[in-house]
TILO-41791 format. One record per residue: chain; x, z, y of N, C-alpha, C in turn; residue in three letters. Coordinates in steps of 0.1 Angstrom, whole numbers. Layout:
<pts>
   ch     nxx     nzz     nyy    caxx    cazz    cayy     cxx     czz     cyy    aa
    A       X       Z       Y       X       Z       Y       X       Z       Y   ALA
...
</pts>
This chain:
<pts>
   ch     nxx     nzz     nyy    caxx    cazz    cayy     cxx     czz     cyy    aa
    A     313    -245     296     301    -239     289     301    -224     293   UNK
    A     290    -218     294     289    -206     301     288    -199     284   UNK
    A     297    -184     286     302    -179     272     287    -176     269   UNK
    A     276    -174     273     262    -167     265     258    -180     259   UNK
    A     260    -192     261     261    -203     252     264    -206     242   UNK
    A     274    -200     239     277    -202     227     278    -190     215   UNK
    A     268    -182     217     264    -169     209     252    -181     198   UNK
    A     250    -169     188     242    -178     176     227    -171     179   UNK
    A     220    -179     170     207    -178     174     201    -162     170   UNK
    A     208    -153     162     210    -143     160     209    -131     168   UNK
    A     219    -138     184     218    -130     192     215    -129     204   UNK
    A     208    -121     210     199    -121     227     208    -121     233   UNK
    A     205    -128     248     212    -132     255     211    -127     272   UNK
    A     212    -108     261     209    -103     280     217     -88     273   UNK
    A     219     -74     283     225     -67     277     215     -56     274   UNK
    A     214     -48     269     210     -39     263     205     -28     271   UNK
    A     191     -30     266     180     -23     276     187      -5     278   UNK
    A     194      -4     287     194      14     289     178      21     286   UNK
    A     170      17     291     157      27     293     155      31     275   UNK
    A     160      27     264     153      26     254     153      38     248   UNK
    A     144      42     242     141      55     235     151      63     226   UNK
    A     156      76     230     165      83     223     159      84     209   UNK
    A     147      94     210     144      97     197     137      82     188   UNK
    A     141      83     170     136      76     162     123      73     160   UNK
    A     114      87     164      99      86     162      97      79     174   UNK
    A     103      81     187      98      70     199      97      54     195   UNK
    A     106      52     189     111      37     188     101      31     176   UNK
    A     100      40     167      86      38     152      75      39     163   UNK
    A      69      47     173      58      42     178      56      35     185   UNK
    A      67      27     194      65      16     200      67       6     193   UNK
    A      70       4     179      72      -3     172      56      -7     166   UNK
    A      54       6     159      34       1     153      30       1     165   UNK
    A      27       5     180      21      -2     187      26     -16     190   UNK
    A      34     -25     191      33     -36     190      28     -43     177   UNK
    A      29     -38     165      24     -43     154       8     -45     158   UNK
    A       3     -33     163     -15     -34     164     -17     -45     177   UNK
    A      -7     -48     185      -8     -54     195     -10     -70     191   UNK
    A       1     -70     179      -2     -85     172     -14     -87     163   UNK
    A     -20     -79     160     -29     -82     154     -27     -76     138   UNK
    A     -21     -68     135     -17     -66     122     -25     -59     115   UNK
    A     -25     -59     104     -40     -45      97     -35     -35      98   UNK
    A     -42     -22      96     -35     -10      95     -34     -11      83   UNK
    A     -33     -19      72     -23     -14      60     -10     -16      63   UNK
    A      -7     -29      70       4     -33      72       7     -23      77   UNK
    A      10     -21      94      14     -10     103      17       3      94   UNK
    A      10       6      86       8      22      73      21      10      69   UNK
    A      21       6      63      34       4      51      44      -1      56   UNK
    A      47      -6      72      60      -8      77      66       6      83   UNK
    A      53      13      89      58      24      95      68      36      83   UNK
    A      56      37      71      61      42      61      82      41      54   UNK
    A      77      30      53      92      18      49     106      22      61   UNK
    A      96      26      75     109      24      85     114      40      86   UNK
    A     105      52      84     108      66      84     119      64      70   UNK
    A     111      63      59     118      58      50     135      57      51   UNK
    A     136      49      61     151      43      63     157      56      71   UNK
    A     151      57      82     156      72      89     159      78      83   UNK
    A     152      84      74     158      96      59     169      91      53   UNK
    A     171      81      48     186      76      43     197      77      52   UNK
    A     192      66      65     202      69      71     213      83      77   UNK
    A     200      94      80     211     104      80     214     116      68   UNK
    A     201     108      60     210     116      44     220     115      34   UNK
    A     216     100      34     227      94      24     239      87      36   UNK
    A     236      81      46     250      73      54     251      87      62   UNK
    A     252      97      63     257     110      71     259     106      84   UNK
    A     248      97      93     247      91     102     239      98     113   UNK
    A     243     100     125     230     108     135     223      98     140   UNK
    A     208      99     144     199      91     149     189      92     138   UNK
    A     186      78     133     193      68     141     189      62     155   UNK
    A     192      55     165     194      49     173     191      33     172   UNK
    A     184      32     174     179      19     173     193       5     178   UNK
    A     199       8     189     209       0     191     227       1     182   UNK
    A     222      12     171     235      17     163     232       9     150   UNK
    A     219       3     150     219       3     133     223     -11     131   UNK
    A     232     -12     121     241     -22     120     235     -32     104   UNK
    A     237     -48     101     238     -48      88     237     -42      79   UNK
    A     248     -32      78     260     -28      65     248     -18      63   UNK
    A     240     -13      75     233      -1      71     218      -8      63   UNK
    A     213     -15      69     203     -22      63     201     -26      46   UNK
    A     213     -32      47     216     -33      34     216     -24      20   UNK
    A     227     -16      28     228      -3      16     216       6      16   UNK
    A     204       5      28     194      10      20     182       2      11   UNK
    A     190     -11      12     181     -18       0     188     -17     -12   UNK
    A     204     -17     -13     205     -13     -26     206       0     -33   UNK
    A     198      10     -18     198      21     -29     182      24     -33   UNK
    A     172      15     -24     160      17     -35     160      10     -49   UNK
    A     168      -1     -49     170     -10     -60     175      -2     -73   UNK
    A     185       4     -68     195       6     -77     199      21     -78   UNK
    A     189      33     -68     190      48     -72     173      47     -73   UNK
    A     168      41     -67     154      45     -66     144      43     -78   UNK
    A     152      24     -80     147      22     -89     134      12     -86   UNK
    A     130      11     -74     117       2     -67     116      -9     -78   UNK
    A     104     -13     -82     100     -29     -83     105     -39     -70   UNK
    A     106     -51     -77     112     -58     -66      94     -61     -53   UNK
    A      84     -60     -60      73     -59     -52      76     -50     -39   UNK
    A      79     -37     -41      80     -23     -34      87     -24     -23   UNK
    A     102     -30     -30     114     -33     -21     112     -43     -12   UNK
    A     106     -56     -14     105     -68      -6      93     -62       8   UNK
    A      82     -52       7      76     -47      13      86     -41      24   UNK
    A      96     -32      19     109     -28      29     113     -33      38   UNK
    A     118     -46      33     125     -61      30     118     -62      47   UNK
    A     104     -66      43      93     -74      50      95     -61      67   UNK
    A      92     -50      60      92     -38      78     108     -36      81   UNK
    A     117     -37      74     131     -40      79     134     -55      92   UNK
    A     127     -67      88     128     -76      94     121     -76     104   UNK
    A     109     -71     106     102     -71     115     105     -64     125   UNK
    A     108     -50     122     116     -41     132     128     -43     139   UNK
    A     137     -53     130     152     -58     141     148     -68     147   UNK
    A     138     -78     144     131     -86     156     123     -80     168   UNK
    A     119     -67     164     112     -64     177     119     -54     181   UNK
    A     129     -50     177     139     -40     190     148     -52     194   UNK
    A     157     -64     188     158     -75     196     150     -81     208   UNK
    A     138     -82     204     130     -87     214     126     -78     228   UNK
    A     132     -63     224     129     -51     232     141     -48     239   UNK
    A     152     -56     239     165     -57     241     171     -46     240   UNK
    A     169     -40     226     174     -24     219     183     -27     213   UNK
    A     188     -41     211     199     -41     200     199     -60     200   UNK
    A     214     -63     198     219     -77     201     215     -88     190   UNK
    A     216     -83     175     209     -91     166     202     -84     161   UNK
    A     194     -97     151     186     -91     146     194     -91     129   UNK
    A     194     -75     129     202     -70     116     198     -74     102   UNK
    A     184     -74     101     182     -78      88     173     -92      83   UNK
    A     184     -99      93     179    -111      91     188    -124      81   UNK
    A     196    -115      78     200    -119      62     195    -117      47   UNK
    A     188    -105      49     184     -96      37     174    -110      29   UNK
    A     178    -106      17     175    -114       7     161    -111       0   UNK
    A     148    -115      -3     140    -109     -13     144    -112     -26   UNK
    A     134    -103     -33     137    -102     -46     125    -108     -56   UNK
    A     131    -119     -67     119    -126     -71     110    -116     -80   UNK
    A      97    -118     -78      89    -114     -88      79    -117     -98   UNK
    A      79    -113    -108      77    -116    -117      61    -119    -113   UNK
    A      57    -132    -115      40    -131    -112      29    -137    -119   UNK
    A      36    -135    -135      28    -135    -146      21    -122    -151   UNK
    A      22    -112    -143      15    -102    -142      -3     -99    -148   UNK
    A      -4    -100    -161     -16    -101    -168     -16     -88    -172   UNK
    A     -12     -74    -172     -17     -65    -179     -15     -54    -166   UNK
    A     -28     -48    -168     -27     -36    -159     -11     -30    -157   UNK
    A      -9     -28    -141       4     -20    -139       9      -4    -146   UNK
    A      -9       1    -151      -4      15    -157      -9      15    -168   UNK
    A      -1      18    -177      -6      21    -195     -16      31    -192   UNK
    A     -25      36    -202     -35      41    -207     -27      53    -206   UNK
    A     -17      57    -213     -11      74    -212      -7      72    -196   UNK
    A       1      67    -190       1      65    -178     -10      68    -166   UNK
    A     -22      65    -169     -32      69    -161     -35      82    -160   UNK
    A     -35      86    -177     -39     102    -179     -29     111    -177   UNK
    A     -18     103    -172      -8     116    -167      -8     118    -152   UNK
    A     -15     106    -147     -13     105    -134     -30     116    -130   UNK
    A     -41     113    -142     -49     126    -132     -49     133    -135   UNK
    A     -44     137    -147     -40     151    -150     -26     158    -145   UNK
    A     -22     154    -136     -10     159    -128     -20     166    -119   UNK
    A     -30     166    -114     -37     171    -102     -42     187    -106   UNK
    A     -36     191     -98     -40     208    -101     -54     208     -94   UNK
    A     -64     209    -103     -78     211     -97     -81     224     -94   UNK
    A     -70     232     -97     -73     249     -89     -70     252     -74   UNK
    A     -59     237     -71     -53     240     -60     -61     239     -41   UNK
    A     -56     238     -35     -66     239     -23     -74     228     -24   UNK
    A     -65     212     -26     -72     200     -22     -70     189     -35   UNK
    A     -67     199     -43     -69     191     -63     -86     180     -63   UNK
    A     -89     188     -58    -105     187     -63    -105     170     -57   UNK
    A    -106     170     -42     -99     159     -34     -93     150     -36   UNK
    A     -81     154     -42     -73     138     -40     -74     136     -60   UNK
    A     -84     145     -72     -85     137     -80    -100     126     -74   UNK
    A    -103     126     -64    -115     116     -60    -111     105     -57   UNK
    A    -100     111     -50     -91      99     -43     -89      89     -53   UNK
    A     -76      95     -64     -73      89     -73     -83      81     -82   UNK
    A     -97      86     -80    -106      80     -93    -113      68     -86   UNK
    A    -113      70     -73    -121      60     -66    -110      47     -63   UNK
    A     -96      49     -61     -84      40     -64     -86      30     -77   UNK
    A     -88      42     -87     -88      37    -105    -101      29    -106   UNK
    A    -113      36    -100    -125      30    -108    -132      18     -98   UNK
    A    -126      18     -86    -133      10     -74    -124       1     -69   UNK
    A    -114       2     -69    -105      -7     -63     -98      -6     -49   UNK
    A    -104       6     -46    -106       1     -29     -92       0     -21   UNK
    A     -91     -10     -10     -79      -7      -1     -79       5       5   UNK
    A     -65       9       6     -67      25      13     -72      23      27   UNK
    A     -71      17      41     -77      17      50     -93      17      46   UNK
    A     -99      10      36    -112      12      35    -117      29      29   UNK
    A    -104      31      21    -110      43      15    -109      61      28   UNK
    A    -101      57      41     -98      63      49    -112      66      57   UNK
    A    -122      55      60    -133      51      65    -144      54      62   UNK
    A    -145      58      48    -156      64      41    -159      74      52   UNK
    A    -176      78      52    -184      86      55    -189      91      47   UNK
    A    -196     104      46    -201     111      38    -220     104      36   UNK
    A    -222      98      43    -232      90      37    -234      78      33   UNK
    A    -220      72      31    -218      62      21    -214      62       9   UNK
    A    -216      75       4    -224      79     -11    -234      82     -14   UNK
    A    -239      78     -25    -252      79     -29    -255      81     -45   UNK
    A    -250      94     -48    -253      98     -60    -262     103     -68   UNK
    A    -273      96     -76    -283     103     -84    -280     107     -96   UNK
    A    -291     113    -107    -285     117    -118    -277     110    -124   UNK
    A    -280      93    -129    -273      85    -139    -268      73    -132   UNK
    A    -271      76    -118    -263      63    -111    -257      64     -97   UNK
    A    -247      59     -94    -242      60     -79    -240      51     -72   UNK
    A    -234      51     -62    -232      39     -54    -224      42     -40   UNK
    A    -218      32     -35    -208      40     -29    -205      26     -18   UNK
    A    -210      27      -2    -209      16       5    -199      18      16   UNK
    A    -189       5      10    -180       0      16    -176     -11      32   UNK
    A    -168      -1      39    -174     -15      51    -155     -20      55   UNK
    A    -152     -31      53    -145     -37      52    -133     -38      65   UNK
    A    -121     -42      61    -113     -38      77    -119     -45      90   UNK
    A    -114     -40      99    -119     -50     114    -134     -56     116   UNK
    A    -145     -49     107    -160     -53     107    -164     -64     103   UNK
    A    -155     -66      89    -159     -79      86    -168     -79      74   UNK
    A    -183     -70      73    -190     -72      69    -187     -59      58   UNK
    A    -197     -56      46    -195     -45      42    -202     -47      27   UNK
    A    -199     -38      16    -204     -42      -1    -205     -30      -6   UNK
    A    -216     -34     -16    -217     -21     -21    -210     -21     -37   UNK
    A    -203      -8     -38    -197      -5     -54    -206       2     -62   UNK
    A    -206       1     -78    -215      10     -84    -205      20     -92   UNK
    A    -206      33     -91    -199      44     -94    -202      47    -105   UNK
    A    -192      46    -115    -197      49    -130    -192      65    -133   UNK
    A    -194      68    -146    -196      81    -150    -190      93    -142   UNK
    A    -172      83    -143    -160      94    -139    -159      94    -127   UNK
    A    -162      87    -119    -157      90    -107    -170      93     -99   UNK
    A    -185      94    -106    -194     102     -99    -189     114    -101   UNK
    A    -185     122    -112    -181     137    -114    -176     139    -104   UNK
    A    -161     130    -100    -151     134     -95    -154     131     -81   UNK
    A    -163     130     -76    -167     125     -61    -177     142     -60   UNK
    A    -188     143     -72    -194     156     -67    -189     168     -69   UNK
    A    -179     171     -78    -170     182     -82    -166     182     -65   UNK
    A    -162     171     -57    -152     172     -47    -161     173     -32   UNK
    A    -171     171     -36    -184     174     -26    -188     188     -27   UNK
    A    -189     195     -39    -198     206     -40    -185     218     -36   UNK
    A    -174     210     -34    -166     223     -28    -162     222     -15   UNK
    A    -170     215     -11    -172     208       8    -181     221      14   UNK
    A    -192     217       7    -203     225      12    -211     216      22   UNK
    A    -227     217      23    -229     208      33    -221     206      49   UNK
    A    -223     195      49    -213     185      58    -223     172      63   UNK
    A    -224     174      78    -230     162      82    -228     143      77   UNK
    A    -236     138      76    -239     127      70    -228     115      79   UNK
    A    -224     117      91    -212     110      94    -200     118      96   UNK
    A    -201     128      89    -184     137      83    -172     124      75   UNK
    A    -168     122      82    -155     113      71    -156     119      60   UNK
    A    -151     111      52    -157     119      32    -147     122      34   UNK
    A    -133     119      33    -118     125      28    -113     131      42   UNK
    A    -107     144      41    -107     153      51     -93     164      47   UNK
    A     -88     165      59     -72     171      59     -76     184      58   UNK
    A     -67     188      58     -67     213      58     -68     212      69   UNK
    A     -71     202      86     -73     209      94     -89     200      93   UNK
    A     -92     197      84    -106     189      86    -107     180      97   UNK
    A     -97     173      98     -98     162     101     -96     146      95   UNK
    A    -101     138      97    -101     124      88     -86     124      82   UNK
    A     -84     122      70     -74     114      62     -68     102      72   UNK
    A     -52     105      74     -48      93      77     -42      81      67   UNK
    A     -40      71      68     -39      60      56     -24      64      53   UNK
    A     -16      69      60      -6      77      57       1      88      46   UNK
    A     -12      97      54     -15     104      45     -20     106      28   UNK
    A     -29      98      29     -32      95      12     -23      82       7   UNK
    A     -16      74      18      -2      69       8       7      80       1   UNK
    A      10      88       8      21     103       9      12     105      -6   UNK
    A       2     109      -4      -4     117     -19      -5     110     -31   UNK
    A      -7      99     -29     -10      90     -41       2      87     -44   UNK
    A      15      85     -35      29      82     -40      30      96     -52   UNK
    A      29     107     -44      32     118     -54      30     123     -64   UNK
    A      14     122     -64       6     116     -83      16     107     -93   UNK
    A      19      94     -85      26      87     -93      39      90     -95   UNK
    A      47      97     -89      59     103     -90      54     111    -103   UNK
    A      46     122    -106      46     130    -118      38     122    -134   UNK
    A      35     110    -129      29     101    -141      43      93    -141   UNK
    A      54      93    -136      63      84    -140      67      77    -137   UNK
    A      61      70    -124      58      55    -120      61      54    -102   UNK
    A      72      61     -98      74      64     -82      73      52     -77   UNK
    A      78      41     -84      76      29     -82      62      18     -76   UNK
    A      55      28     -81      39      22     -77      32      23     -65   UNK
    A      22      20     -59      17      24     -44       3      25     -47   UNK
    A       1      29     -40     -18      29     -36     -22      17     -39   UNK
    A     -18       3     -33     -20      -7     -38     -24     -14     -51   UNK
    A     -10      -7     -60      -7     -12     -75     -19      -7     -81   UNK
    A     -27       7     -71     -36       9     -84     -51      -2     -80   UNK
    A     -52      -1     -68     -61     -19     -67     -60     -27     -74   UNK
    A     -46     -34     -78     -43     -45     -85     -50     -37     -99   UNK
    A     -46     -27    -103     -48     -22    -120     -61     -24    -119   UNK
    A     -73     -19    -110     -83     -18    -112     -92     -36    -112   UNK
    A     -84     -43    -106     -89     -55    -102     -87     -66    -122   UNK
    A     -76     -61    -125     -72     -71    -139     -75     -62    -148   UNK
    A     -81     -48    -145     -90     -43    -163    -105     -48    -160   UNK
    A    -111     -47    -145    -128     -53    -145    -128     -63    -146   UNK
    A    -117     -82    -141    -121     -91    -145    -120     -95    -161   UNK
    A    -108     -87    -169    -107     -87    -182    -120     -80    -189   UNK
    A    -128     -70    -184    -139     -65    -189    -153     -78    -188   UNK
    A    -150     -79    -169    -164     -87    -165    -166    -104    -167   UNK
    A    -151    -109    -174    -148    -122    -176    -152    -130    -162   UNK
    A    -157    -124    -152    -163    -130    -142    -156    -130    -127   UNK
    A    -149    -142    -122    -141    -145    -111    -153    -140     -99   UNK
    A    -163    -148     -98    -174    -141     -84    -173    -126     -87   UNK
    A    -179    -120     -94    -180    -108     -98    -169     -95     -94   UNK
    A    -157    -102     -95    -145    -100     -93    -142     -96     -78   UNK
    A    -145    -111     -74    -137    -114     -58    -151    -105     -51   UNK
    A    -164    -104     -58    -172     -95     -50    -168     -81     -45   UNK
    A    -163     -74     -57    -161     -60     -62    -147     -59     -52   UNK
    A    -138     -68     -50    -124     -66     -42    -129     -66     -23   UNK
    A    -140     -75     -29    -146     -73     -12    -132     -89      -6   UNK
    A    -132     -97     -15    -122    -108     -11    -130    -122      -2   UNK
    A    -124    -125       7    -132    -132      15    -128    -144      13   UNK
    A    -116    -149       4    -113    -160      -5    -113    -160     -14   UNK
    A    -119    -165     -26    -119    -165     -43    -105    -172     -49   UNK
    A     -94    -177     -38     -87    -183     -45     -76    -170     -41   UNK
    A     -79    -158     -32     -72    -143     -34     -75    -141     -51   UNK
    A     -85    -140     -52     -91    -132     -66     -87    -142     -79   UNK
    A     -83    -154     -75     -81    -163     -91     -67    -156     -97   UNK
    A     -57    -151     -91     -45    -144     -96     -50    -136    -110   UNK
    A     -63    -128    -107     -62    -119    -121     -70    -129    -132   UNK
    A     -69    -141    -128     -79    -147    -137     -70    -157    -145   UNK
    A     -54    -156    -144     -44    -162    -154     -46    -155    -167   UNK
    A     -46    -168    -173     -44    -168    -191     -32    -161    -195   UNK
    A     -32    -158    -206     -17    -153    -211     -15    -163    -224   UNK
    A      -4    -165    -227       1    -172    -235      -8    -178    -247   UNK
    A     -12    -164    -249     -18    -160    -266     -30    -162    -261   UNK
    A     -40    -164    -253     -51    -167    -249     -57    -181    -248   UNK
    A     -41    -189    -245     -42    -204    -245     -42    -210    -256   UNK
    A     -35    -203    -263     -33    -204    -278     -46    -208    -288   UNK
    A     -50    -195    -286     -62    -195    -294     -75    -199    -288   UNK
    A     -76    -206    -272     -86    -215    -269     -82    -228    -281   UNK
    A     -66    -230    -274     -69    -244    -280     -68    -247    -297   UNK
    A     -67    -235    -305     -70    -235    -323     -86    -235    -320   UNK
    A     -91    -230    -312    -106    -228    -311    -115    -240    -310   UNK
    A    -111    -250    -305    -110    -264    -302    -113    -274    -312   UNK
    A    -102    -265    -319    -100    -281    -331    -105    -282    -346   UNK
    A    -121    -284    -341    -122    -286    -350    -123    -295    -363   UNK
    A    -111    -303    -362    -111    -309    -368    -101    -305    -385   UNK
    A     -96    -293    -381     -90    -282    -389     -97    -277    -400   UNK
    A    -112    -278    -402    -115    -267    -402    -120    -270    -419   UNK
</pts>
C-alpha cells in the first residue's frame, strides 16, 4: 500500500503549496474571492471575512503567535479561539456558531489551496440554540441605550443614528441597506417611503417610514446638503459608499455601549421582524416587509408562546362558562 493511502480523509494528499501567500490579508482575500466565486451572498463573505480577521487578532494577541500563516494554524488554535468568545467574550451561541461556520470553511479552502494538510476545524462542535426565541432580542431600555449612545454632535452621529433607526424600524439586511440610493427615499410631510432592491436583483419592495426614522433619515440628509439622486444614501468621511463591513464595525459598536456586544446587525432584523408580526398579527404582511422569498423563512416569528396557547385554548371552552 503506497504510504499517502493510508492518511485519513482529513488530510490532502500532495505537499504544500510553496507559492502561498505570506501575508494574512492575502490569504482573507483569496479566501472571499473564492467565497464570491461559489456563489455566496455578500452577507455571508461580510461575516466570514469579519469572523476570520477576528481570529488574526487573537491569534497574535492572545496566543503571542506571529502571522498567522495559513499553513501554521493548528487545531489547538482554532479551538481556543472559540473558547475564548464563549467564555471571555461571552458570544451567544448564535454569534459563535457563525465563527464556527467561517472557521470551517476557511480550513477547507486553504486545504483545498494546498496551504495546509488538514482541515483544522473540522472537529469544532456547534453550539445548540435556543429557538424558542418569541421576545425581541433587545429590551425597551436596551434599545434606548443603544440610540442614545450616538453622539449626534459628532462628525457622522447624525448617520449611523439613521443607520441604526432604519435597522430598528425597517428591518433591513445590511447588504440591502449598503445599496440604498439617495432616491430611494421619499419623504413628505406625514409620510415616507423608502425602496428597497433586494440582493442579486431579485426584485425589489417598498417600506413605509414611520415617525422616527423619517426624522432620523432627514436630520441625516439635511447635513448632506444637496447630493445627486444616485449618491449612495450612506457614505464614508472619504464619501464613498458604506461598506457592509463597515456598518457591521459600527453597529457592533452601538451595541457594545447598550450592553449587548453580543448582538449583530442581523439580531436587530430579527428584533424588528418579532415586534411588527406581534403588532401586525399578519404572517404575509410580515414575509412582505422582510422582503422573504419563502413564507416558511418568515413562520419562525409566528411561534406561539406558552401562555398564548394557553389562553387560546381556555378561550375555546366554552363549555366553562
Amino acid at each position: 500500500m503506497d504510504q499517502d493511502d493510508s492518511k485519513t480523509p482529513n488530510e490532502k494528499k500532495f505537499s504544500l503549496n510553496a507559492g502561498s501567500p505570506d501575508s494574512w490579508d492575502e490569504v482573507l482575500a483569496a479566501f472571499e474571492n473564492d467565497l464570491y466565486s461559489r456563489g455566496r451572498s455578500d452577507q455571508t463573505v461580510s461575516t466570514y471575512a469579519y469572523a476570520m480577521r477576528a481570529f488574526g487578532v487573537f491569534y497574535r494577541g492572545e496566543l503571542k503567535k506571529p502571522g498567522p500563516y495559513a499553513a501554521r494554524v493548528q487545531e489547538t488554535d482554532v479551538q481556543a479561539f472559540i473558547h475564548h468568545l464563549r467564555d471571555n467574550r461571552h458570544l451567544s451561541a448564535t454569534s459563535v456558531n457563525r465563527h464556527i461556520a467561517a472557521l470551517k470553511a476557511f480550513s477547507t479552502f486553504i486545504l483545498a489551496k494546498g496551504w495546509h494538510r488538514r482541515v483544522v476545524a473540522r472537529d469544532l462542535k456547534t453550539y445548540r440554540v435556543n429557538v424558542s426565541k418569541t421576545e425581541p432580542p433587545l429590551s425597551q431600555a436596551e434599545v434606548q441605550r443603544l440610540v442614545t449612545s450616538v453622539n449626534l454632535n459628532g462628525r457622522n452621529g447624525l448617520r449611523d443614528l439613521a443607520i441604526l433607526e432604519l435597522f430598528l424600524q425597517c428591518g433591513l439586511r445590511v447588504s440591502e441597506l449598503v445599496r440604498l440610493l439617495r432616491d430611494d427615499v421619499t419623504i413628505h410631510k406625514s409620510v415616507g417611503r423608502l425602496r428597497v432592491r433586494n440582493e442579486k436583483g431579485r426584485g425589489e419592495r417598498t417600506i413605509p417610514l414611520n415617525k422616527t426614522v423619517r426624522q432620523a433619515i432627514l436630520n441625516y440628509l439635511d447635513s448632506l446638503g444637496p447630493v445627486a439622486g444616485g449618491t449612495p444614501l450612506f457614505l464614508s468621511e472619504r464619501r464613498q459608499r458604506l461598506s457592509i463591513a463597515g456598518v457591521q464595525y459600527l453597529v457592533k459598536k452601538y451595541l457594545a455601549f447598550a450592553g449587548r456586544e453580543d448582538l449583530s446587525a442581523h439580531d436587530l432584523r430579527h428584533h424588528f421582524a418579532l415586534k411588527f408580526y406581534a403588532k401586525s398579527g399578519k404572517l404575509t404582511a410580515t414575509r412582505e416587509v422582510l422582503g422573504h422569498r419563502d413564507i416558511n423563512t418568515t413562520a419562525r416569528y409566528a411561534r406561539a408562546t406558552e401562555k398564548e396557547i394557553e389562553e387560546a385554548c381556555d378561550a375555546i371552552d366554552d363549555r366553562s362558562q
